[in-house]
C-alpha positions as CSV (number, residue, x, y, z in Angstrom):
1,X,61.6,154.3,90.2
2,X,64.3,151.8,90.6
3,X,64.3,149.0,87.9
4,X,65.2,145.3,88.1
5,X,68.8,145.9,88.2
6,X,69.3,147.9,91.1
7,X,67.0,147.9,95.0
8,X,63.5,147.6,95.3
9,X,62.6,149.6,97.6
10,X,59.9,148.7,100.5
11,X,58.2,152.1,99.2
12,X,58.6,149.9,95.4
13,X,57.3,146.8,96.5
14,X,53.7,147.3,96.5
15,X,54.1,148.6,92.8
16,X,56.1,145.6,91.6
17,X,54.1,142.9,93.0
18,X,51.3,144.0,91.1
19,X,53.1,144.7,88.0
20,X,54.5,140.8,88.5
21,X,50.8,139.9,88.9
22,X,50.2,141.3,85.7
23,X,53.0,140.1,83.9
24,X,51.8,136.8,85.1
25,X,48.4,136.6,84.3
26,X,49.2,137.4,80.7
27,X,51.5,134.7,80.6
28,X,49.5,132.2,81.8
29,X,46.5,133.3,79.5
30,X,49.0,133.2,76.7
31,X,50.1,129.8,77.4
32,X,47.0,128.5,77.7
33,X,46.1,129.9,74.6
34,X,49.0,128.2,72.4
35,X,47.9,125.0,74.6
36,X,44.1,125.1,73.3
37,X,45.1,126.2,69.2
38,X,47.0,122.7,69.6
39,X,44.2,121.4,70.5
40,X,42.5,122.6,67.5
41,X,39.8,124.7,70.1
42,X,41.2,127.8,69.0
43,X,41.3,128.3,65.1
44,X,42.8,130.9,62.8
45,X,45.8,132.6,63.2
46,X,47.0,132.6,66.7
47,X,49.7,135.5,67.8
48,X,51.0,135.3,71.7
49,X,52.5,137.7,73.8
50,X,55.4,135.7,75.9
51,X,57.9,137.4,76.4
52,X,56.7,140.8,75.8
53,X,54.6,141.2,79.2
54,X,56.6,144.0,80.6
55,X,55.9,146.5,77.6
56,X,51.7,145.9,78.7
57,X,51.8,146.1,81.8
58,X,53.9,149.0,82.4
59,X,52.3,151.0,79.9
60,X,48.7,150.7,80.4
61,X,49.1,150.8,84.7
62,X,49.5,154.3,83.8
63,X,46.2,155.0,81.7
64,X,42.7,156.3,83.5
65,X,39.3,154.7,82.6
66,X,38.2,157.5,79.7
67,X,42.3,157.4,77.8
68,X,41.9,154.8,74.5
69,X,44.1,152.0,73.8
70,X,44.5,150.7,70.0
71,X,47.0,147.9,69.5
72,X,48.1,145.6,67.2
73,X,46.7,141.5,66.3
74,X,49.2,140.2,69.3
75,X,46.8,142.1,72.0
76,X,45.3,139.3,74.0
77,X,47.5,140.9,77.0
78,X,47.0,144.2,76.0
79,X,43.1,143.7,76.4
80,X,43.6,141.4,79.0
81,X,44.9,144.3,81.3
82,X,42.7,146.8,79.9
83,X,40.0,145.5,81.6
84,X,38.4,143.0,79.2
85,X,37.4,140.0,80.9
86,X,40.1,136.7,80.6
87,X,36.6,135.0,79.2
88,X,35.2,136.9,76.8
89,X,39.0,136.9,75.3
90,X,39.0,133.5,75.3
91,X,35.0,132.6,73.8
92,X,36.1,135.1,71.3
93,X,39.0,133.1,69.9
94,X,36.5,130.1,70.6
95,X,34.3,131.8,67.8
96,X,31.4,131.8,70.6
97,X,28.6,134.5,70.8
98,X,29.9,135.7,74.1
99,X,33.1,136.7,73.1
100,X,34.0,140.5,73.0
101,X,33.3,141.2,69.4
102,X,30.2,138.0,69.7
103,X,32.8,135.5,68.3
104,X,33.2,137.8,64.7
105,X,36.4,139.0,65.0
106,X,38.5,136.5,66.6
107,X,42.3,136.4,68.1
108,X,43.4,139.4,66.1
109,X,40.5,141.7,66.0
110,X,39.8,142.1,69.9
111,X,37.4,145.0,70.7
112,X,35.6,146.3,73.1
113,X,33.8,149.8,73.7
114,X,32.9,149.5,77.5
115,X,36.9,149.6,77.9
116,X,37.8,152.0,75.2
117,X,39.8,149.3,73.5
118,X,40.0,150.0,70.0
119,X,41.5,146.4,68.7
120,X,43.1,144.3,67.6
121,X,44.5,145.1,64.1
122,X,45.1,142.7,61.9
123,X,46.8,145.2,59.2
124,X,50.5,146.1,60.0
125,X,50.5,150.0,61.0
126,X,46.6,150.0,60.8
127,X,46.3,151.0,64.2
128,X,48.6,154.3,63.7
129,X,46.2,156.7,62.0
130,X,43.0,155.0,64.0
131,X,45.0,156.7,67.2
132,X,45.4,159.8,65.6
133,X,41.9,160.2,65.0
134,X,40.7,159.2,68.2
135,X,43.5,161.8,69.3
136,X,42.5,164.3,67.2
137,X,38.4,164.0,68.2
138,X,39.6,164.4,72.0
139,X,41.9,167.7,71.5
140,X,38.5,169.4,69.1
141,X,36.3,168.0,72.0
142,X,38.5,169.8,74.7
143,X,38.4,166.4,76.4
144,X,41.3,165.6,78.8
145,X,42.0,162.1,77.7
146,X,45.0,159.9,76.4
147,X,45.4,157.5,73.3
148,X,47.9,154.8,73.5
149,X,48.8,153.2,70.4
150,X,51.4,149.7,70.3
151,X,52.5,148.8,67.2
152,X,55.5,146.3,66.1
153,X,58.8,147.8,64.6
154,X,57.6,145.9,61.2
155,X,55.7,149.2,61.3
156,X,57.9,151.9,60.4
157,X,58.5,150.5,57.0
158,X,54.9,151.3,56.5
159,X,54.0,154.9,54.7
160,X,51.3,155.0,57.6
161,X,53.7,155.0,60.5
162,X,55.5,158.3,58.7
163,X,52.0,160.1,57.8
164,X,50.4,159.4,61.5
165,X,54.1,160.8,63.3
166,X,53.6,163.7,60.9
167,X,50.0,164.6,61.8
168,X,49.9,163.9,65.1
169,X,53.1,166.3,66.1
170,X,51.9,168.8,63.6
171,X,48.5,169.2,65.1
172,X,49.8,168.8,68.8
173,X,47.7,165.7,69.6
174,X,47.2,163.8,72.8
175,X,48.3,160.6,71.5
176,X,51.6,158.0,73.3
177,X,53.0,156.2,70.7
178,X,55.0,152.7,71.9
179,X,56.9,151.1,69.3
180,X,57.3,147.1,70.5
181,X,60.4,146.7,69.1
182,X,60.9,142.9,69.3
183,X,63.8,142.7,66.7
184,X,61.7,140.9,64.0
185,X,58.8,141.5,61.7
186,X,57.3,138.7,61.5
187,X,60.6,136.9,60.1
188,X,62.4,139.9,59.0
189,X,64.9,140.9,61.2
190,X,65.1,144.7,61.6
191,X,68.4,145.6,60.2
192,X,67.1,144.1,57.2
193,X,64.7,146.5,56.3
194,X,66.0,149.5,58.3
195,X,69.1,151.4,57.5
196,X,68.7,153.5,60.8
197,X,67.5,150.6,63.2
198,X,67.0,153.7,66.2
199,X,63.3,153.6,66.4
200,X,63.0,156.7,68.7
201,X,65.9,158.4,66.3
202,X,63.5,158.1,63.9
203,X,60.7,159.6,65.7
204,X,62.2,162.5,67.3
205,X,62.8,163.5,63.0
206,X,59.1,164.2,63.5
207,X,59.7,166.5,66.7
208,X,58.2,163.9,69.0
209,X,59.4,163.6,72.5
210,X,60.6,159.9,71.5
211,X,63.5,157.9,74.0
212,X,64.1,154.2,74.2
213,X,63.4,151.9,77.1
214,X,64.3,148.4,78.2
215,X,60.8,146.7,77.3
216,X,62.2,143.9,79.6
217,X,62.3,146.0,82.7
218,X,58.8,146.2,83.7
219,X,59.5,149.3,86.4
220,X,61.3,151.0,83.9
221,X,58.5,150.8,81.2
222,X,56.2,151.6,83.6
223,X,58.4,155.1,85.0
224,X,58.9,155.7,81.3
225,X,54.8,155.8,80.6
226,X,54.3,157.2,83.3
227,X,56.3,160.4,82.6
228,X,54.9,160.3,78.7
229,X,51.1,159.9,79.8
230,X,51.5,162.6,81.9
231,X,53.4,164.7,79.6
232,X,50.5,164.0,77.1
233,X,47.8,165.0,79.3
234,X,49.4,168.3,80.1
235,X,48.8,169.1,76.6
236,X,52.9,168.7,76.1
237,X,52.1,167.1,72.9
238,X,52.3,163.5,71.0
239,X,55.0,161.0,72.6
240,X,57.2,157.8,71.7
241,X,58.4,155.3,73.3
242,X,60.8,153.0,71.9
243,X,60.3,149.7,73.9
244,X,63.0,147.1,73.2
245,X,61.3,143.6,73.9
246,X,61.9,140.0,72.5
247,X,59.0,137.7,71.7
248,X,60.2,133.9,73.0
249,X,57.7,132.5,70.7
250,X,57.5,132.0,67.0
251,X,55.6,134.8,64.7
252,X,52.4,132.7,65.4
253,X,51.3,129.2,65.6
254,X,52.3,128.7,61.9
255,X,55.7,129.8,62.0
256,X,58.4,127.4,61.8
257,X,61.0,130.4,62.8
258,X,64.2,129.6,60.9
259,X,64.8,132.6,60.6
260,X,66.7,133.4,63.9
261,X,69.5,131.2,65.8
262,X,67.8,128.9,69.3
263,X,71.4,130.6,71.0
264,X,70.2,134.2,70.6
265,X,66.6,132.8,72.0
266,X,68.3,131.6,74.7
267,X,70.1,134.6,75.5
268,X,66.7,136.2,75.4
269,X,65.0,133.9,78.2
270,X,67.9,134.6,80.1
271,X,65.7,138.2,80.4
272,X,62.0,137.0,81.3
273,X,60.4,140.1,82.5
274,X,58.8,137.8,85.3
275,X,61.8,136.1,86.2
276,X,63.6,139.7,86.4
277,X,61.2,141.1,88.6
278,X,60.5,137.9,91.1
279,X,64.1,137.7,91.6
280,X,64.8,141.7,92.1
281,X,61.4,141.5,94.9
282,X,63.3,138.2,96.3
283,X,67.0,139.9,96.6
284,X,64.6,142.8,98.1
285,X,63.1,140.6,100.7
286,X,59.9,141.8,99.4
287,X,58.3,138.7,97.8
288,X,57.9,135.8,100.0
289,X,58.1,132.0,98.8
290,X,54.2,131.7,100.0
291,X,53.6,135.4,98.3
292,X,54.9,134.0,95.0
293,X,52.7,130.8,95.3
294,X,49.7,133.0,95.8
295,X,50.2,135.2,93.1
296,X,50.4,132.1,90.6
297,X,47.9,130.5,92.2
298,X,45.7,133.8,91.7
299,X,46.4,133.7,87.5
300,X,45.7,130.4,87.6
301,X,42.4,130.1,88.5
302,X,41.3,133.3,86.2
303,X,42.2,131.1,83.1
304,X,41.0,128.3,84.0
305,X,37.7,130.2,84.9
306,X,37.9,131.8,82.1
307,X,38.3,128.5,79.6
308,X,35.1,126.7,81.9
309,X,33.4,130.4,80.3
310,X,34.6,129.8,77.0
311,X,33.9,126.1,76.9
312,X,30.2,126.9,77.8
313,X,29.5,128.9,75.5
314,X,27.6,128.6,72.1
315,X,28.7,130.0,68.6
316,X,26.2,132.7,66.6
317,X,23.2,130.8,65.1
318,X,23.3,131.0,61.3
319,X,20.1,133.0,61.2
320,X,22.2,136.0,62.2
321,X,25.0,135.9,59.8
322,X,23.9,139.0,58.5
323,X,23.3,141.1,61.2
324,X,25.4,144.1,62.0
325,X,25.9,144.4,58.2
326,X,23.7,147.6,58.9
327,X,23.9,149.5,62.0
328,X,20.9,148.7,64.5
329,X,20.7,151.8,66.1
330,X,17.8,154.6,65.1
331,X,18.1,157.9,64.1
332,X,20.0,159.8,66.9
């Protein structure tokens, strides 16, 4: 598969427009979300994804219905394109009843069964072992399935990151790790916590297939997965992808980010996934002016469907505060 930097082919260009679709209507949901937490409709802590649209949507393009996904508290896109409806995302960060998770777990704790997505994790690396045991269930099952597990670089300096590596090459599981490497953990910049800042390096200690990949290139990201997931369903084994990205935005909403310089932002942006890819399919002669329009127009109108949803909808009455504390479901 070619990337942005060289030719899309007419053979590509069905590929990329959808993957720009994608990309899109993440970043439109995202923006719309930092657009309603200033309004004060969304509360809590508020994590978005610009920026970082390439890693999602190349990755999970690649999984089948039955594969899991688990992913970290900045996974609105993540679930987004894993099938979970743009308005039950949104009425769950609204706190309403019919949100994904009934308006309990908010922006970071996104979950929903019907489309194996196993969060939203609000703990750094907490994700990691949750993989390996969803992993480790489908290998004793003899189930032919896939678990994709995102995570943040902050991660590796967690004793989780090491133990689920470990585990999951030692048993042989049937788990794709991707490492979201967006430079900084939260405001810690990588080389400051890691004397080896090679993610995949590190990985490939543990005997994992592990290799890097330009998280900004959405066609390579999604020729990278492709060849992991595969490699993973062939019973080749756990794999890791190193998936250099940048996040334009802060942390979250609360972070004043001093801790990096506007220039190297800058220099960033000068990368949009989205731009990238629009401009590769226009050198291409493969995305039309009116094609463009209609692919924005199409995002568009799922958000602002999806905020009329969330808008409408009502939070849980009091009565039920409790419920859930104790499983509803009989004896099996």
């Amino acid at each position: 598969m070619t990337g942005v930097a060289g030719r899309i082919s007419a053979d590509q260009a069905a590929l990329a427009r959808h993957l720009l679709l994608q990309m899109l209507r993440v970043r439109r949901l995202e923006e719309k979300c930092v657009e309603l937490y200033s309004e004060a409709k969304i509360r809590g802590f508020l994590h978005v994804y610009i920026g970082e649209e390439a890693v999602a949507a190349g990755v999970l393009d690649n999984l089948q219905g039955e594969d899991a996904v688990v992913a970290t508290y900045r996974e609105h896109g993540h679930a987004l394109l894993r099938g979970v409806p743009a308005g039950a995302i949104l009425a769950e960060m609204y706190g309403h009843v019919q949100g994904c998770c009934r308006g309990r777990g908010g922006s970071m704790h996104l979950f929903d069964a019907g489309t194996r997505f196993f969060g939203g994790n609000a703990i750094v690396a907490g994700g990691l072992p949750l993989a390996v045991g969803l992993a480790l269930a489908d290998k004793m099952a003899g189930r032919s399935r896939v678990t994709v597990c995102f995570f943040g670089e902050g991660a590796v300096a967690e004793g989780e990151f090491h133990e689920s590596l470990n585990l999951a090459a030692l048993w042989q599981l049937p788990v794709l790790f991707c490492c979201e490497n967006n430079l900084y953990a939260m405001g810690t910049a990588l080389g400051r916590s890691e004397s080896q800042t090679d993610i995949a390096l590190k990985a490939a200690g543990y005997e994992l297939a592990a290799w890097a990949v330009d998280g900004m290139d959405v066609l390579a990201v999604h020729e990278a997965a492709r060849r992991a997931v595969d490699a993973v369903r062939s019973g080749a084994g756990p794999h890791f992808l190193e998936l250099r990205t940048y996040r334009f935005r802060a942390h979250s909403m609360f972070d004043p980010e001093r801790y990096r310089e506007k220039a190297e932002v800058a220099h960033w942006l000068e990368r949009d996934p989205i731009t990238l890819l629009r401009n590769a399919l226009g050198d291409a002669d493969q995305l039309a002016e009116a094609q463009w329009t209609e692919l924005q127009r199409e995002a568009d109108a799922e958000v602002a469907a999806a905020v009329e949803f969330a808008e409408a909808g009502t939070p849980e009455p009091v009565e039920e505060l409790t419920r859930f504390v104790y499983s509803e479901r009989g004896p099996q």
